[in-house]
N, C-alpha and C positions, 0 to 999 in steps of 0.2 A: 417373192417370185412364186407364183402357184401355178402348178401341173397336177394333169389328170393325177388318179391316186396312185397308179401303177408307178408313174413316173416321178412322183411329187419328191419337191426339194425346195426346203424351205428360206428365207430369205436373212441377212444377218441381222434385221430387226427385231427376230424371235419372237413370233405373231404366236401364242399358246399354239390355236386352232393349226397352225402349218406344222409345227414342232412337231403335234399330235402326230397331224396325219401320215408328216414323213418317216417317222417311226412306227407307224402301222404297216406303211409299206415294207419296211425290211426286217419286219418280227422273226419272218419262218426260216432265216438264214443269217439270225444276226450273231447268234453266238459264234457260228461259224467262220463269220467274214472276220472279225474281231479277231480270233485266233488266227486266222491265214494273215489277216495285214496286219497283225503285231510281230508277226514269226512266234509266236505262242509267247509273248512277255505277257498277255492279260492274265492268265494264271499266275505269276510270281506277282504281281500286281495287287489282284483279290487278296493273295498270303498276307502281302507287306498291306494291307489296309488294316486286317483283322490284326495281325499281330499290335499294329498301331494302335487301334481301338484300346487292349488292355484288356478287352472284356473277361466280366466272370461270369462263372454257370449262376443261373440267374436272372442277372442281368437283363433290361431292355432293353434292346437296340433298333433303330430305325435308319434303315436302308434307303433314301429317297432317290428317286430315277434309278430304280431298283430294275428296270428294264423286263426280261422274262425272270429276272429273282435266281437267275449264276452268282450272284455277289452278296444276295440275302442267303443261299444255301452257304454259303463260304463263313458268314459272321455267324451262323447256326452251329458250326463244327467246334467255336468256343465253351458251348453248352448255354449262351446266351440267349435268351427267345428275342428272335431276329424278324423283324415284322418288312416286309417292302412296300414301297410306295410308286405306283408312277403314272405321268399322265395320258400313258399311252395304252389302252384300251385293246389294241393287236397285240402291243409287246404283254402285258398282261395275261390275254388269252396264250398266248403261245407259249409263256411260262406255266399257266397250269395244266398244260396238257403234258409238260415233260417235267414237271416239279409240285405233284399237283400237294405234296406234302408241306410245300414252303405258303408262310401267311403271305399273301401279295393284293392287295387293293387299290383303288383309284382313287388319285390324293395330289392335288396341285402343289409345289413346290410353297407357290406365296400365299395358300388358304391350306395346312396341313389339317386333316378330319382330328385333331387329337387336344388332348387340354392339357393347360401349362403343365408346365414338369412333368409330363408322362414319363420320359425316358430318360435312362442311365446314362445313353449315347447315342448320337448320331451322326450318319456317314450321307456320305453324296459323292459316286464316282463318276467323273466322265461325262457329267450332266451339266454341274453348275454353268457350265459356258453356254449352252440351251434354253436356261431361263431368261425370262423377259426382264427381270431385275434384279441380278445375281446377287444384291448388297440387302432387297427385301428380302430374299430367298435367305439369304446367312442369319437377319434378324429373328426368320421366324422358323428359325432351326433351332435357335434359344432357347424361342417363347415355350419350346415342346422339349427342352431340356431341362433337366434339375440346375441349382445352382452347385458348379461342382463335378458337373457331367460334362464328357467330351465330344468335340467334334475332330471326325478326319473327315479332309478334302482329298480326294485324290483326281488329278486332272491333268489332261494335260500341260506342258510347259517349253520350257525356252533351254535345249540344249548349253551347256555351260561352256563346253569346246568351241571357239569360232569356226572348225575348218568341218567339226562333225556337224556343226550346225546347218553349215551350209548345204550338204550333204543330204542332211537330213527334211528340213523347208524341200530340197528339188524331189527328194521323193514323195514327199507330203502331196504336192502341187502338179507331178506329172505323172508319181509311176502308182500313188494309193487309188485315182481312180479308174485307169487302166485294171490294175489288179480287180479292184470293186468288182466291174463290169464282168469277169467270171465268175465269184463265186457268189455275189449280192443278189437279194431278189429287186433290190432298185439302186441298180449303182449313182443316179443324180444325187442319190441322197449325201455320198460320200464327197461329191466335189464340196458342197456347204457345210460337210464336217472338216474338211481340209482348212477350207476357209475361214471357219468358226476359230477353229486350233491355230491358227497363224496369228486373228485379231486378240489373242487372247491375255489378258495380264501375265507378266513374269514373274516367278519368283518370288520377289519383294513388293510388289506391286500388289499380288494377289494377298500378301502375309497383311497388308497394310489395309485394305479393303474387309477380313474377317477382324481384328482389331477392333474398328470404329460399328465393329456390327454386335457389341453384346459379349464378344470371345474374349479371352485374357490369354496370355502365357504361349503368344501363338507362334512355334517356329516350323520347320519346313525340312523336308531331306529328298535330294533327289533320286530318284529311279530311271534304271537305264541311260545313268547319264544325264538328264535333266529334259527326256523325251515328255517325263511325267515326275512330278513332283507328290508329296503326301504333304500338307500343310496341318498340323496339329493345333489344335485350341481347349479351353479349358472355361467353361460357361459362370460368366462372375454372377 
């Protein structure tokens, strides 16, 4: 589905060029809406990614769908040199105007600018369900890791509770894009993050998908209850 830019919302076939642009759209007010429609859980979130990580001073680590680079300044506070990645071009710019100290570059998920074994570690929050091929996306998170080096996922997921689940899908589906629509500079964008996050593997599903992609030793814990999950891996 493509709409002008102002109002672009991208469609759940995850076209690159739409992903882009609907995340250009809501660059100058994203960190913001995040915080409003999590009730500030994105913060404890970032923590629980870094602490996951393990990182040491040192260390590389690679942030991909690094967004305006809120989540590469957070893996930076380990003393690890925290690089971000992402394919959004607005969200980029709008990170270096308020983080202009965080490394952030333009770097496609399934063609990363980097050569085998670069990194100690690498993350991807919030993103993987955006890519057009979430399983090449995990292979070539590998390719740019050592053998030995970690990945954390952090992403959405599937409430564990039946009754909060349901609860939480009706807020998802009627009341995150209502909300969107005040604080977002393009709330359409948020119905097809709603919709993204509903299609999206469980749990076990997702644990079984980084497995067959290159990762070993892969397990999972949930956050918030299982709004959002951290899937842990280990690069054989």
């Amino acid at each position: 589905m493509s709409r002008t830019p102002q109002g672009q919302r991208a469609s759940l076939d995850k076209q690159p060029h739409e992903v882009a642009a609907m995340f250009d759209g809501v660059a100058a007010r994203y960190d913001l809406t995040n915080t409003v429609l999590s009730f500030g859980q994105d913060r404890g979130w970032r923590r629980a990614t870094r602490a996951a990580l393990a990182l040491e001073p040192g260390e590389r680590v690679l942030d991909v769908g690094a967004g305006t680079g809120v989540s590469t300044e957070e893996l930076a506070r380990s003393g690890a040199y925290a690089v971000g990645a992402d394919l959004s071009l607005g969200m980029l710019a709008a990170g270096r105007r308020v983080r202009p100290e965080v490394p952030l570059l333009a770097g496609d998920a399934l063609r990363l600018p980097f050569a085998d074994a670069t990194f100690d570690a690498v993350t991807i929050s919030f993103a993987l369900r955006n890519v057009s091929d979430p399983d090449a996306a995990l292979r070539e998170l590998a390719r740019v890791t050592r053998p030995g080096g970690r990945l954390v996922v952090c992403e959405f997921s599937t409430p564990t509770n039946p009754a909060f689940r349901t609860v939480y899908l009706s807020y998802l589906m009627r009341s995150l894009p209502t909300v969107a629509r005040s604080v977002s500079s393009n709330p359409d964008a948020y119905v097809y993050l709603a919709e993204s996050i509903r299609a999206w593997p469980d749990q076990p599903a997702l644990a079984a998908r980084i497995g067959a992609s290159g990762w070993g030793r892969v397990a999972w814990r949930n956050l918030t209850g299982g709004i959002a999950a951290l899937h842990r891996a280990v690069r054989d």
